[in-house]
N, C-alpha and C positions, 0 to 999 in steps of 0.2 A: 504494500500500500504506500503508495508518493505520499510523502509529508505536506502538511498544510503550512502556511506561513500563521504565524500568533502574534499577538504583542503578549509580553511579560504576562499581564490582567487577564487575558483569556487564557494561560495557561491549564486550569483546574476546567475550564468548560471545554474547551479540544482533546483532553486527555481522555476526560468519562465519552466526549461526542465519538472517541477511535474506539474505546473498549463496547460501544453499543452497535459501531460498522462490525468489528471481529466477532459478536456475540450473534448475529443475523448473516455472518456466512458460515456459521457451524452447519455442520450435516443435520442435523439434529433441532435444527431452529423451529422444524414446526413443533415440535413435542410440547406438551400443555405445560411443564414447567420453567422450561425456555421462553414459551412467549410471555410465560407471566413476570419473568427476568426482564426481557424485553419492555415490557411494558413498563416496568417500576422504576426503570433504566430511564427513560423517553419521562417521564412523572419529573424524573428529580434533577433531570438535564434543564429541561423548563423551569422547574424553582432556580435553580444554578443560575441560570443566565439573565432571568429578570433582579435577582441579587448583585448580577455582575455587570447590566449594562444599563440597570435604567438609572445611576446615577453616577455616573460618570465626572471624572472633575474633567475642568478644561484641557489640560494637559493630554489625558486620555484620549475627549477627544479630539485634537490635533494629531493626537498617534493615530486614531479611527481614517481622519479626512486623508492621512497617508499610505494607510493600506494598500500594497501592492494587489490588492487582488480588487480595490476598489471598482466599478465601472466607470470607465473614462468618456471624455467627451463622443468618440467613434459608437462605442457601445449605446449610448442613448439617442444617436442617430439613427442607428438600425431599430430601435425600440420605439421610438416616437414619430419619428417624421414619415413622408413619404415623399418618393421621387425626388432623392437629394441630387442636384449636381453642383458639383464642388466647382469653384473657379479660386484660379492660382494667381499668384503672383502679385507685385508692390508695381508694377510698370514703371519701378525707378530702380530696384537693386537686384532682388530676386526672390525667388518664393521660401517663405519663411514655414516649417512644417509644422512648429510651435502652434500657428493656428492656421485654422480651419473653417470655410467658409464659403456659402453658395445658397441656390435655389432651391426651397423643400414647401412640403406643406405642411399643413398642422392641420389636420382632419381634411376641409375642404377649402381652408383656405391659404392662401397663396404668402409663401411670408419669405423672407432673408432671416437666416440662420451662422452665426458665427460664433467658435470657440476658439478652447485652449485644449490645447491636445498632449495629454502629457506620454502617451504610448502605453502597449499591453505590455511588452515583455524588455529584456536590458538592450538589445539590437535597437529596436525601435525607441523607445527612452532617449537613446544617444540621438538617434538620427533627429527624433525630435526637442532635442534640447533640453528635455525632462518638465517640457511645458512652460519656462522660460524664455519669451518671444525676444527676438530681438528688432531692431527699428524696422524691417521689412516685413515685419506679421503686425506692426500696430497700422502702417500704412497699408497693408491687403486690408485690415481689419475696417480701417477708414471708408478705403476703395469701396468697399461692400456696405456700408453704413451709409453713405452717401444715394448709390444704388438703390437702396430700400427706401432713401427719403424720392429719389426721384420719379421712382414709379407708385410710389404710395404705396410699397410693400411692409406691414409691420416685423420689427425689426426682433427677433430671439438672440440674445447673447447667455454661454454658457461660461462661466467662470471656473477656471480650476489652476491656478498656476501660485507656486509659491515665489514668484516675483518677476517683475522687468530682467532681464539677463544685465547683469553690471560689470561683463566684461569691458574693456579697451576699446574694440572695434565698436562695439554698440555705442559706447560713449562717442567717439568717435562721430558716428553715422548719426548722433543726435537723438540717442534715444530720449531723453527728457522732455525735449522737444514735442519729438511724438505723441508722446503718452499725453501732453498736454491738449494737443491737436486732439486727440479722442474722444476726451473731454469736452473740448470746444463743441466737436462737430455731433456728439450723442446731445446734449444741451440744448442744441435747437434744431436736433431734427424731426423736421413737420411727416411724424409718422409715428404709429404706438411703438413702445419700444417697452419690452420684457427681459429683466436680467437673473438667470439660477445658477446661483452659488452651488456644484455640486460637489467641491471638495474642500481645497485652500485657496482661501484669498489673499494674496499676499502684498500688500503695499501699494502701489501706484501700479503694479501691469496689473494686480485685479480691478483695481479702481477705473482704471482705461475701459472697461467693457462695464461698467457698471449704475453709469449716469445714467439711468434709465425712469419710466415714468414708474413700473414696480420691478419690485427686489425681492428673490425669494430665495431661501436657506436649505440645502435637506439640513435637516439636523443634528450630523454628527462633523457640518462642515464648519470651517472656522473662516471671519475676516478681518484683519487686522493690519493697520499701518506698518508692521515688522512683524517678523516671525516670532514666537516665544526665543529662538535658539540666539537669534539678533539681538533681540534686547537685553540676554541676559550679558550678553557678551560685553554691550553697552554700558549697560549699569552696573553690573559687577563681575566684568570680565572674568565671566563662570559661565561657559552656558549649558552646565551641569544647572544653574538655576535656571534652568527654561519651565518648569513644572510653574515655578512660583510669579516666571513672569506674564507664564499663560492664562494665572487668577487676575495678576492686574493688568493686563490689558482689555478684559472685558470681551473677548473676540466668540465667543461661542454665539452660538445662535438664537437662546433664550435671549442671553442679555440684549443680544443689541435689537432685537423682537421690540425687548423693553425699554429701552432707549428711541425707537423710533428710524433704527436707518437701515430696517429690511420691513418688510411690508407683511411676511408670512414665513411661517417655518413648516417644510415639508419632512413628516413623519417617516422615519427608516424603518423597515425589520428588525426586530428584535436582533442587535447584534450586527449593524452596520449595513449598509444596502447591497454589498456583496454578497449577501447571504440570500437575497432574493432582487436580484435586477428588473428583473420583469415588473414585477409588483411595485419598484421604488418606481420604476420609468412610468408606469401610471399611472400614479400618483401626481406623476410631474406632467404627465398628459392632459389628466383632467385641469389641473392648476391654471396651465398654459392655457386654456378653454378657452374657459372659466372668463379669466382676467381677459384675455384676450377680447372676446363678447362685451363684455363691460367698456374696454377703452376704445374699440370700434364705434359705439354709442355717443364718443364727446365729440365736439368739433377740434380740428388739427387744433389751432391757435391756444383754446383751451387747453387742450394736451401738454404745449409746450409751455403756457404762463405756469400750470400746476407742475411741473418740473421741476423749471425754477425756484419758485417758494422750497419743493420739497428739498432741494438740496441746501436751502439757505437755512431751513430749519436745523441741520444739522447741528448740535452742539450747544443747543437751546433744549432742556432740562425742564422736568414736568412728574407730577406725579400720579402721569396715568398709568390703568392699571396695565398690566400684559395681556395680553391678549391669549386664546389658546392657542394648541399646535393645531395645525390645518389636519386631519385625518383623511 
């Protein structure tokens, strides 16, 4: 049996979940005291895991939004959209694999869809920069953003990158710049525009895909002006304290729920969305609808004055309540 990947935390829930695969290919599995092993087995794996994942500190989940086995941006393409065609390229540098983006639908209607692609396996990871764009994926990113204002296509951006790439060449090539331009250009454009947080959001490359009229979370993703690993490094040049900086940066998905600067938080499987893709991807199907319906309903202009406000609220403090998770 090929080993699973765990974090630390889910060690006692993977261990019992292998002895209940090895227990069910016994010769012997149908026998009436076997299944009733089985079954008490499957009883207490359940208690287990609602003990081990429904409270989670911050930290956790950050290790959760990292999950190599997480579904990546490509996966929820084949799960959600239909009739995707991908268009390439910055028409200034060259095409950046970091992100991703083209013509899909969303049920029956017609939309521009653009991510962050962080790869399935280590091959691809590389190829794709590990989901860090460089200045030629925020200007494909643009190219296609623009696109959608010019045909009235609404606009789905997916979020998953743990930052702008801050090598030399990208500095260089102006990546700051860029990411600024993104900004700019999501801010006022005259088309609905939906952004889902599906794993990490990491600093200004998540920010670049996220000026949108809504904002939505799964809930074991995190967003944050620095990574915990960054900040610790910052503050107490340790970034063994990343646990502690992932409390105070507030970046989970509850709090900033409750703070006001995502709009909804979309419920995982028990146990991180890797554990059933299908079910999280419609989840985020229905979400996408949903919202989508509703801001098809306002006139552009209003779309884009409520934009505005929403992002100038940011940082402005209130003691409303939370809201629930979206189910």
């Amino acid at each position: 049996m090929s080993r699973r990947y765990y974090i630390d935390f889910e060690r006692p829930v993977v261990e019992m979940e292998d002895q209940l695969e090895e227990l069910k290919k016994l010769p012997e599995a149908h026998k009436p005291d076997i299944i009733k092993e089985i079954k008490f087995l499957e009883d207490q794996i359940t208690k287990l895991k609602k003990r081990v994942y429904k409270n989670l500190t911050a930290w956790q989940q950050v290790q959760m939004s990292r999950h190599p086995d997480r579904p990546d941006f490509v996966r929820y393409l084949d799960l959600i959209f239909d009739d995707f065609i991908e268009l390439h390229g910055d028409r200034t540098y060259g095409d950046d694999l970091a992100v991703i983006g083209g013509l899909a639908k969303l049920g029956e209607q017609n939309i521009v869809v653009v991510g962050q692609e962080k790869g399935k396996d280590t091959h691809d990871r590389l190829r794709r920069n590990f989901g860090m764009p460089h200045p030629e994926g925020y200007r494909k990113a643009i190219r296609l953003f623009k696109l959608a204002g010019k045909f009235n296509l609404p606009l789905i951006t997916i979020i998953d990158t743990p930052g702008a790439f801050a090598g030399v060449g990208a500095e260089e090539r102006g990546q700051a710049q860029v990411i600024a331009k993104c900004l700019s250009t999501l801010s006022s454009l005259p088309t609905p525009t939906i952004a889902v947080n599906i794993g990490e959001g990491g600093s200004g490359g998540a920010l670049a895909f996220g000026v949108c009229d809504r904002v939505f979370m799964l809930e074991n993703a995190y967003y944050s002006v620095i990574t915990p690993e960054g900040c610790a490094a910052i503050l107490w040049q340790d970034k063994e304290k990343a646990p502690e900086a992932a409390e105070a940066l507030a970046l989970t998905a509850k709090k900033l729920l409750k703070m006001g600067i995502v709009d909804g938080v979309i419920k995982e499987p028990l146990g991180g969305a890797h554990r059933d893709p299908k079910s999280t991807a419609g989840k985020i199907g229905e979400i996408l609808k949903k919202t989508l319906g509703d801001l098809l309903s306002k006139p552009v202009d209003e779309l884009v004055a409520l934009r505005y406000e929403r992002v100038r609220q940011f940082g402005v403090f209130s003691d409303r309540q939370e809201s629930e998770i979206i189910t």
